[in-house]
C-alpha positions in Angstrom: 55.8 120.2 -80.7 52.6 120.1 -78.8 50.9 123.5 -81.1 52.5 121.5 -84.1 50.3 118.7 -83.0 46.9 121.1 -82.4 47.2 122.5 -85.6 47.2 119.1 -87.3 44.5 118.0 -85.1 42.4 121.5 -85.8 43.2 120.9 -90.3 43.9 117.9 -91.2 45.5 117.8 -94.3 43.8 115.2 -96.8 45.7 114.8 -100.2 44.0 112.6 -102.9 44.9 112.9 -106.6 47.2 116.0 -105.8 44.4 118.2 -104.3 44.9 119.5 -101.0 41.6 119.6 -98.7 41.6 121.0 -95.2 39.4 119.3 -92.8 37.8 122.1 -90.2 36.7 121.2 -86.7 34.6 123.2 -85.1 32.4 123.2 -81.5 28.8 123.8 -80.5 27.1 124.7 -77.1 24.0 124.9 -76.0 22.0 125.2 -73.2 18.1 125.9 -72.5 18.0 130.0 -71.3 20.5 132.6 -71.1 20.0 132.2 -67.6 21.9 129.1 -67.5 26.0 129.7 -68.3 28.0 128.2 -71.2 31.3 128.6 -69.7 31.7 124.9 -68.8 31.2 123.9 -71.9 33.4 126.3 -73.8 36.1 125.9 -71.5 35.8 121.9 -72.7 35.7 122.4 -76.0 38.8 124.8 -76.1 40.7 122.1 -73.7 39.7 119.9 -76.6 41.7 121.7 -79.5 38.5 123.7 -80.8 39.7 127.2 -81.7 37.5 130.3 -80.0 36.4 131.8 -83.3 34.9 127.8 -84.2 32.5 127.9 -81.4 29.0 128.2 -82.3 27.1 128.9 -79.0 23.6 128.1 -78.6 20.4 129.6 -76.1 17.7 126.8 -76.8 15.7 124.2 -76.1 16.9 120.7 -76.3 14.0 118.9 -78.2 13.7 119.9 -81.4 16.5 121.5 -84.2 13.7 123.7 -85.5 14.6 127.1 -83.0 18.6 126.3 -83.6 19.9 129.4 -85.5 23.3 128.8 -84.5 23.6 125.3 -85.1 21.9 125.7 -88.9 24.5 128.7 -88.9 27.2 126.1 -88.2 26.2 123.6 -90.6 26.0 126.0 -93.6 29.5 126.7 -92.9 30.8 122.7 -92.6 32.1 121.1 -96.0 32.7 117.8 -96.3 34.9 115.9 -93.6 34.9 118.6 -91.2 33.6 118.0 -87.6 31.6 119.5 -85.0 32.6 118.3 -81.3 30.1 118.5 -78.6 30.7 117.8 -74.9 28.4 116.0 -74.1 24.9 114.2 -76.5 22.2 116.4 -74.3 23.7 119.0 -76.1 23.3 117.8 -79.4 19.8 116.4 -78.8 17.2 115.1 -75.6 15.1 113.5 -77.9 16.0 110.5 -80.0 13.8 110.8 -82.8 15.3 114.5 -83.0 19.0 113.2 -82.5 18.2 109.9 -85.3 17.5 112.2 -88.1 19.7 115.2 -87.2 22.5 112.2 -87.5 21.5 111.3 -90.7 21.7 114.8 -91.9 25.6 115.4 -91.2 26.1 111.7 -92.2 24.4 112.9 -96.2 26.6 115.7 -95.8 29.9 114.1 -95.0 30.1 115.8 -91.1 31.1 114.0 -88.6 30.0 114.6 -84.6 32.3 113.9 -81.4 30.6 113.8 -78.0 33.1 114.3 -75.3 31.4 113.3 -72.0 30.0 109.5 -73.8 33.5 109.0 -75.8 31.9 108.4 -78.8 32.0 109.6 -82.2 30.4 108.8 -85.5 33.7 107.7 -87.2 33.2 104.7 -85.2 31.8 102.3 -87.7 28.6 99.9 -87.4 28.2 100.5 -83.2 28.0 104.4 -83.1 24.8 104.3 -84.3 23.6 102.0 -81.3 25.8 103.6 -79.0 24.3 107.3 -79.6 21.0 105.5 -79.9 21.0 104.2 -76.5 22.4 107.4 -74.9 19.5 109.1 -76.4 16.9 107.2 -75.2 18.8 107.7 -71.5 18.7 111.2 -72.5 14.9 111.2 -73.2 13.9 109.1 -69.8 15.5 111.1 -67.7 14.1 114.6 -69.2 10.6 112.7 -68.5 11.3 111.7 -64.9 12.3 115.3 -64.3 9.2 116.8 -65.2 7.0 113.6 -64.0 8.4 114.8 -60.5 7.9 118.4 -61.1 4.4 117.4 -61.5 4.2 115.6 -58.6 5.9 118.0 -56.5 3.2 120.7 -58.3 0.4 118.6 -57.5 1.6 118.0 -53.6 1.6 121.3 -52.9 -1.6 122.4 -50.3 -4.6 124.3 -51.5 -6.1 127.4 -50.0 -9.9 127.4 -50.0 -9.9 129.0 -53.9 -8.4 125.7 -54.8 -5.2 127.6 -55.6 -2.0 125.8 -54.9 0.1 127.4 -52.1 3.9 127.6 -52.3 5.9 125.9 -49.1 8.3 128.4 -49.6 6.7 131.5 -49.6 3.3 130.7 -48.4 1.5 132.4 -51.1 -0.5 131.4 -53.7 1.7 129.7 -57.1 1.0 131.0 -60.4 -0.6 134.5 -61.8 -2.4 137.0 -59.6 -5.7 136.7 -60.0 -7.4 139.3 -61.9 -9.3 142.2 -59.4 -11.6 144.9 -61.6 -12.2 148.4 -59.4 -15.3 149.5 -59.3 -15.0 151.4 -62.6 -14.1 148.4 -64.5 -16.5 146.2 -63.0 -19.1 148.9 -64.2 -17.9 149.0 -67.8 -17.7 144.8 -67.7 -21.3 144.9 -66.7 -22.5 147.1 -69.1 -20.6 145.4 -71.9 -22.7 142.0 -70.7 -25.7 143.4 -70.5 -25.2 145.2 -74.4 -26.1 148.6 -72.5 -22.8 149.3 -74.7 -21.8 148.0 -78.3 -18.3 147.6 -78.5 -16.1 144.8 -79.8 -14.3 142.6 -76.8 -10.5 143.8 -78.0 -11.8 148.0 -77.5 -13.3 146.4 -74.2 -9.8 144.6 -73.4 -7.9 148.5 -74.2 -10.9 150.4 -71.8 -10.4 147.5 -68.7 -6.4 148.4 -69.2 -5.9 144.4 -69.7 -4.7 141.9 -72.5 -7.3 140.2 -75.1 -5.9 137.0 -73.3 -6.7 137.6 -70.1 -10.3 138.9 -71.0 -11.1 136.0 -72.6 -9.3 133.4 -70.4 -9.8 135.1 -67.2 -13.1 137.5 -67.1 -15.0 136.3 -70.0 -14.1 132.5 -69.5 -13.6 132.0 -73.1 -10.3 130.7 -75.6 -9.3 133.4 -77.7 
């Protein structure tokens, strides 16, 4: 009885002038890096009735659609009255505007979206819209008072007497190494400034055994 009642949840049949339609539902995770794991979320979305092989999984940032392979992947394979279930909104979208007309796409299209965690899906008439609106906007706040504090924190940090920021942790200076030339490189640099040699700055970059950025960021003090 209870796979009799998965497999009407996974197709449900629609009959409407005697043709037969079969309504998929399918899942999508995401998460920022392939450092961070997805196993949480699959696990969910399985619990949830969302067969393996409909699991569209994800390695990418949450504010904008534009780097989603996967999830344009997934929508060129949804028809009409299918549905994608998410577990939770922040991994649909962290950014309202982003999430506003991504939802207006699948609505054009005849998709609907479930989030999980907020118990909310779009087949909810009149108040979804609000609903998802308002988790959003949460959504969006909180990413800003994450980073708001990691500036802070980044800003806290003490200063040796290069004005470089020291980590607490390690005791050693935060960021890039700074650049040293040997004696051989400092040479050819000074030669280069003083036009005692005519070369462009990207054969100067390949004789110093550095990148174009670096030369110009770093040594030359310019923007490439």
């Amino acid at each position: 009885m209870a796979s009799l009642k998965v497999f009407i949840f996974i197709k449900c049949v629609y009959i409407r002038k005697g043709v037969l339609k079969t309504f998929m539902i399918y899942g999508y995770a995401r998460v920022s890096s392939k450092e961070q794991t997805l196993e949480r979320q699959l696990k969910i979305l399985k619990e949830n009735g969302v067969p393996k092989e409909n699991i569209y999984k994800e390695f990418a940032s949450g504010k904008s659609f534009t780097d989603r392979v996967e999830y344009k992947r997934l929508l060129e394979n949804c028809s009409v009255g299918d549905t994608i279930i998410f577990t939770s909104l922040d991994r649909f979208s962290r950014n309202i505007l982003e999430t506003t007309k991504a939802l207006e796409i699948l609505e054009k299209r005849g998709i609907k979206a479930k989030f999980l965690k907020e118990g909310i899906s779009t087949e909810m008439q009149g108040v979804a819209k609000l609903i998802i609106s308002i988790f959003s906007w949460v959504a969006e706040q909180e990413r800003e008072l994450i980073k708001e504090r990691q500036r802070q924190g980044y800003n806290a940090l003490a200063k040796d007497n290069k004005g470089r920021m020291i980590s607490s942790k390690t005791g050693k200076p935060v960021g890039r190494k700074e650049i040293s030339l040997d004696s051989r490189q400092q040479k050819l640099l000074e030669d280069y400034k003083s036009g005692k040699i005519n070369i462009t700055k990207v054969e100067l970059a390949k004789l110093l055994g550095i990148s174009r950025s670096v030369l110009y960021k770093k040594i030359l003090n310019e923007v490439s």
